[in-house]
N, C-alpha and C positions, 0 to 999 in steps of 0.2 A: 501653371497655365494662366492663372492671370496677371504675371507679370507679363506672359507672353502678350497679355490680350493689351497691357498697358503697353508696353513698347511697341508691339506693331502700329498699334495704335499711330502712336505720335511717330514715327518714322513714316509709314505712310501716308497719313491724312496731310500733312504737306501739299502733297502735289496738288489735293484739289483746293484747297486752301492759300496757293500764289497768287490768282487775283485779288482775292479781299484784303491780303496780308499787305500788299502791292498798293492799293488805293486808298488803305488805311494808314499806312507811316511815309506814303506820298513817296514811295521808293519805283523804280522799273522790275517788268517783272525779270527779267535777268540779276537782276540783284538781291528781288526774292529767293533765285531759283540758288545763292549763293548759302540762305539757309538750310538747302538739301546738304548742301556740298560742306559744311559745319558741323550738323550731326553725325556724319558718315567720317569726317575724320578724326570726329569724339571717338565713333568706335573702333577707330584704324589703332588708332594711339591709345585707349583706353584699355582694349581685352588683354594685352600682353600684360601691360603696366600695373593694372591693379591685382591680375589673379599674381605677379609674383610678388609685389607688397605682401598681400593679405593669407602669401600661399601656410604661414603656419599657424595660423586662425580655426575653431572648427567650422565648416562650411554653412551652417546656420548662421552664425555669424554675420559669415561675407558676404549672406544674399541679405542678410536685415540691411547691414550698411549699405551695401550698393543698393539696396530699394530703395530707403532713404535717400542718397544721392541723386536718382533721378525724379522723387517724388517732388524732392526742394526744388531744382530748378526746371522741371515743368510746370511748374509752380510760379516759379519768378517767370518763368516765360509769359505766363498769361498776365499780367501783372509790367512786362518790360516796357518803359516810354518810349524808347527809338529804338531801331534797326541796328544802329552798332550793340544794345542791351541784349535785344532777343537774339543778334550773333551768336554773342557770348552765352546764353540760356541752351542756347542750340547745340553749342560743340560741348558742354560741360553734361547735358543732359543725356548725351549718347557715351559718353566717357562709358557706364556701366551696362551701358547694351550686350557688347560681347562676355563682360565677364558674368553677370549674372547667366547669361545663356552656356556659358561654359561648365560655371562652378553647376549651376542648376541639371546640366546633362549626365558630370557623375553625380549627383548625388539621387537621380531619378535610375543612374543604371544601378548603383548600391542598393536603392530600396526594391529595387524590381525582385521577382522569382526567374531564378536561373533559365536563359532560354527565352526572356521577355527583355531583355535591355532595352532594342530598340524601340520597342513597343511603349514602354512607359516613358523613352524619351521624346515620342512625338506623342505621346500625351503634353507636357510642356509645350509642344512647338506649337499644340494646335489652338493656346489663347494666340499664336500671329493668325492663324488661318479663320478663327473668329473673329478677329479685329475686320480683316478685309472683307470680309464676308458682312458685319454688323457694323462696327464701331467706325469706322473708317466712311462709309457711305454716309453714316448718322454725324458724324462729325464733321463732314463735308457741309451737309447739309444748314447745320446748326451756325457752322462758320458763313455760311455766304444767305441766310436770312436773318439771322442774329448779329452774332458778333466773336471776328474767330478766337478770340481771347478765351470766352467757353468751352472751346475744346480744348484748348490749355489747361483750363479747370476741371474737367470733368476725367481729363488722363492723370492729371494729380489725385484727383478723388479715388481713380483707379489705383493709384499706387500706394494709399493709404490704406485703404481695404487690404490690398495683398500685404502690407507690411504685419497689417492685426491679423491676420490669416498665416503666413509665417511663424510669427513670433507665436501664437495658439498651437499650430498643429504641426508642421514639421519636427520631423524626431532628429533630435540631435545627434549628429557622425562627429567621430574624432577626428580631429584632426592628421595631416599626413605627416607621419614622424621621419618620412626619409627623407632625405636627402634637401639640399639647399639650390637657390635661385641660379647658382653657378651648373647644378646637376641638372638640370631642368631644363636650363638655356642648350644642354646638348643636343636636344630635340631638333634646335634649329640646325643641327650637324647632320639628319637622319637624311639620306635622300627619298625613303619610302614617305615622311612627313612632308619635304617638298614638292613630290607629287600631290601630296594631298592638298597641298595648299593649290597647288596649278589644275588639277581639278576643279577646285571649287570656284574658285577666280575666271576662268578662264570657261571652263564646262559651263556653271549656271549662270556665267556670263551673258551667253547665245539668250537665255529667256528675260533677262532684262534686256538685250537691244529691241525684243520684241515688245512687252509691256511698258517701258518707257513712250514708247509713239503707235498706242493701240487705238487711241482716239482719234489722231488724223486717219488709222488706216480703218478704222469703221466705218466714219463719215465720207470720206472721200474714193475708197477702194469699196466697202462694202454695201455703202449709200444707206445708212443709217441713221437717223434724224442725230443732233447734236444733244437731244434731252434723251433719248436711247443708251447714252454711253456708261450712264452712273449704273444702271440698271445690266447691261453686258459685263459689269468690272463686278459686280454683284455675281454672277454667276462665272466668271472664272475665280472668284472669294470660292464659291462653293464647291469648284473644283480642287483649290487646296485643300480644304476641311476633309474630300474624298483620298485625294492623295499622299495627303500624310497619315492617313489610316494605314491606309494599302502599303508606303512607305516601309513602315514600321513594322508589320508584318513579314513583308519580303527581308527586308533585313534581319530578323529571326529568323529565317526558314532557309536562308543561301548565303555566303560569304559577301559583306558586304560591297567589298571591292567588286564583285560581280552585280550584283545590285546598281551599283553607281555606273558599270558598264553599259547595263541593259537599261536604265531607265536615260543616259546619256545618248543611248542609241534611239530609243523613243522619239527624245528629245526635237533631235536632230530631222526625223522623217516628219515629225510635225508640225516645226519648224519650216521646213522645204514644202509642205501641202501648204499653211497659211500665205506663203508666198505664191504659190501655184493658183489656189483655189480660192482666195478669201472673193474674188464678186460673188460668189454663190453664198446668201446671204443663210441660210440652213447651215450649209459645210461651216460658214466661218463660226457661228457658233455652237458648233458642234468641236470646232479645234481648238476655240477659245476655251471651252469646257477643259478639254482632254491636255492644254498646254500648260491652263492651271493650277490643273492636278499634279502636272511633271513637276513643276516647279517648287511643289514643297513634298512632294513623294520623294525629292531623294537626299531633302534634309538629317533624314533620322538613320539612313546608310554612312553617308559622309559623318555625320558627327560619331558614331558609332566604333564606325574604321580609324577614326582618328585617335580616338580614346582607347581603343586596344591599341594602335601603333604607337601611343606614347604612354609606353607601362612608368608609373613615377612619376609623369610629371601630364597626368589627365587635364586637371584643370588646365594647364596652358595650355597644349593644344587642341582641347575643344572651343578656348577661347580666341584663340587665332584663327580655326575657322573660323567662327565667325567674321571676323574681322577681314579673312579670304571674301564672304558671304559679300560682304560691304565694299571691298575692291571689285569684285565682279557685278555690283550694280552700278559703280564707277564707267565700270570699263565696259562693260552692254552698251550705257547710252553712250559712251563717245564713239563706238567705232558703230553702234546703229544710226548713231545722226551723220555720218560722214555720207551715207549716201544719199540722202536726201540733199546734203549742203552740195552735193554733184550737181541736184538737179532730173537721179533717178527715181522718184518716187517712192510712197509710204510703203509699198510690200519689201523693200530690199533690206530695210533692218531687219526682217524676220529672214531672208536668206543668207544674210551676215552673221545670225544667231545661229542661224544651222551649221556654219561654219567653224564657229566659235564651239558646240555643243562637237560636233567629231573632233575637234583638238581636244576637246576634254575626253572622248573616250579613248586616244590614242594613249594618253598619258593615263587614264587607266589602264589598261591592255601593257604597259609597262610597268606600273604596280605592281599588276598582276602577277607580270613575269618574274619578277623580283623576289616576290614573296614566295613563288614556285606553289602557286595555288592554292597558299597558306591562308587565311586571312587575319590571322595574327601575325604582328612583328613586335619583337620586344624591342624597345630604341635603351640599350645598355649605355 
């Protein structure tokens, strides 16, 4: 959990943190916005690559090291003199995003009591739904009356904690004695795992095209002051914190693949209200609330489904979703800004996300069918 709380951390606090970063290294903010797009291809290119390096390591192990890794250069980030430095801080510090989130998912379903998997796996997810909720507004804050280098520092300091907290308290798992990086890589043959991936990609796609441009649609569709907005992103924070609860639960109690269904269908109607409904300034943050929540409630389904359909080779694909996680905030904002660069205004990203949220439950709904109601598949 508090690696979680450290990565969401510096993954998120970005966004609000492009103008100071922007006036401070004398860069545009479009060139800022080139440091989003550097950690997200750390994690595209990192979760595969290092859980299969490190896959015959014991898992204590591979979370010390990859904490290390992203403690160093969050570290050098705060610390970077140009824009070409903190690039290079940026793509090297998300490298261990997915795989700690992966290797970290079994090793939170191994320690769990049978019938709890999910459950103790968005206990991990919910340092991200703290970060947004605390660390993120606070490190906002710090960056644009301070100096944003401090929250560089303060997410290393984060990471130093969790590494002494690791190394103290986690109990040591053996290592995976089967099979090698070639048995592993067969996953990527599975078509039940390629759904999973276009789920996630594609499904929790729809609630980034909406969170990506939640601020223009406050201020200008909801008529919400411009000092309003830290505070609205604060309570869709508290909607993850609720959602990956609920999450986690639902995934215990029902086959995950359905889970991912029913919370993709949520999605989706909520999605098509904030587009319908957002002038009604109650309704919208009543939907801000309730779209928050969706958005990490079906975290601990998806990682979950993933890790039983890839019996043998868990660690990679719960680290590729991730990495799914990470293309699908890619691919939110590009196809939620395309309507706006039309010309139709801030609510149509959130109708685009509704659109994006039902292709992700179509290709569950053929999961489903596949697995023949199963929600286990073994990938032999």
């Amino acid at each position: 959990m508090l690696g979680g709380l450290g990565i969401g951390t510096t993954e998120f606090v970005m966004m609000g943190l492009l103008p100071d970063i922007a006036t401070n290294l004398h860069i545009t903010i479009p060139e800022a916005g080139h440091l989003i797009s550097a950690y997200a291809l750390g994690v595209v290119v990192g979760a595969p690559l290092l859980v299969m390096l490190s896959r015959s390591y014991p898992p204590k192990n591979i979370l010390l090291v990859l904490m290390l890794i992203f403690t160093l250069f969050n570290g050098f980030s705060a610390f970077a003199p140009n824009y070409i430095t903190l690039l290079l801080g940026r793509f090297f510090a998300g490298l261990p995003h997915g795989a700690f989130f992966g290797v970290g998912s079994v090793v939170a379903s191994r320690l769990a009591d049978k019938g709890k998997q999910a459950q103790a796996i968005s206990m991990m997810f919910a340092g991200l739904t703290i970060a947004n909720l605390v660390t993120v507004p606070l490190g906002t804050f710090i960056g644009h009356h301070f100096l944003w280098r401090y929250t560089f520092g303060i997410v290393g300091a984060i990471g130093l904690i969790t590494l002494i907290f690791l190394k103290l308290w986690l109990p040591p798992l053996p290592a995976n004695p089967a099979g090698d990086n070639r048995s592993e890589l067969k996953l990527l043959k599975s078509p039940e795992a390629w759904l999973i991936i276009l789920v996630t990609a594609i499904g929790t796609g729809g609630l980034f095209a909406w969170i990506s441009y939640i601020a223009p649609l406050m201020t200008d569709v909801s008529h919400f002051s411009a000092n309003s907005v830290s505070w609205i992103l604060v309570l869709a924070g508290f909607g993850m914190v609720v959602g990956n609860v609920v999450g986690g639960k639902l995934a215990d109690k029902i086959a995950p693949v359905k889970a991912c269904g029913a919370l993709l269908t949520a999605m989706a109607v909520t999605l098509l209200a904030i587009y319908l409904l957002s002038g009604n300034q109650v309704i919208s943050l009543i939907l801000t609330f309730i779209a928050g929540a969706l958005s990490m409630a079906i975290a601990s389904p998806i990682q979950i489904l993933m890790i039983r359909t890839a019996k043998g080779a868990e660690m990679l694909g719960a680290a590729v979703t991730q990495a799914a996680f990470n293309i699908g905030n890619a691919l939110g904002a590009f196809f939620g800004g395309l309507p706006i660069a039309a010309g139709l205004g801030f609510t149509y990203p959130a109708l685009m996300g509704a659109l994006m949220a039902v292709i992700g439950v179509l290709f569950a709904y053929i999961l489903l069918r596949r697995q023949g109601n199963n929600e286990v598949v073994v990938v032999k």
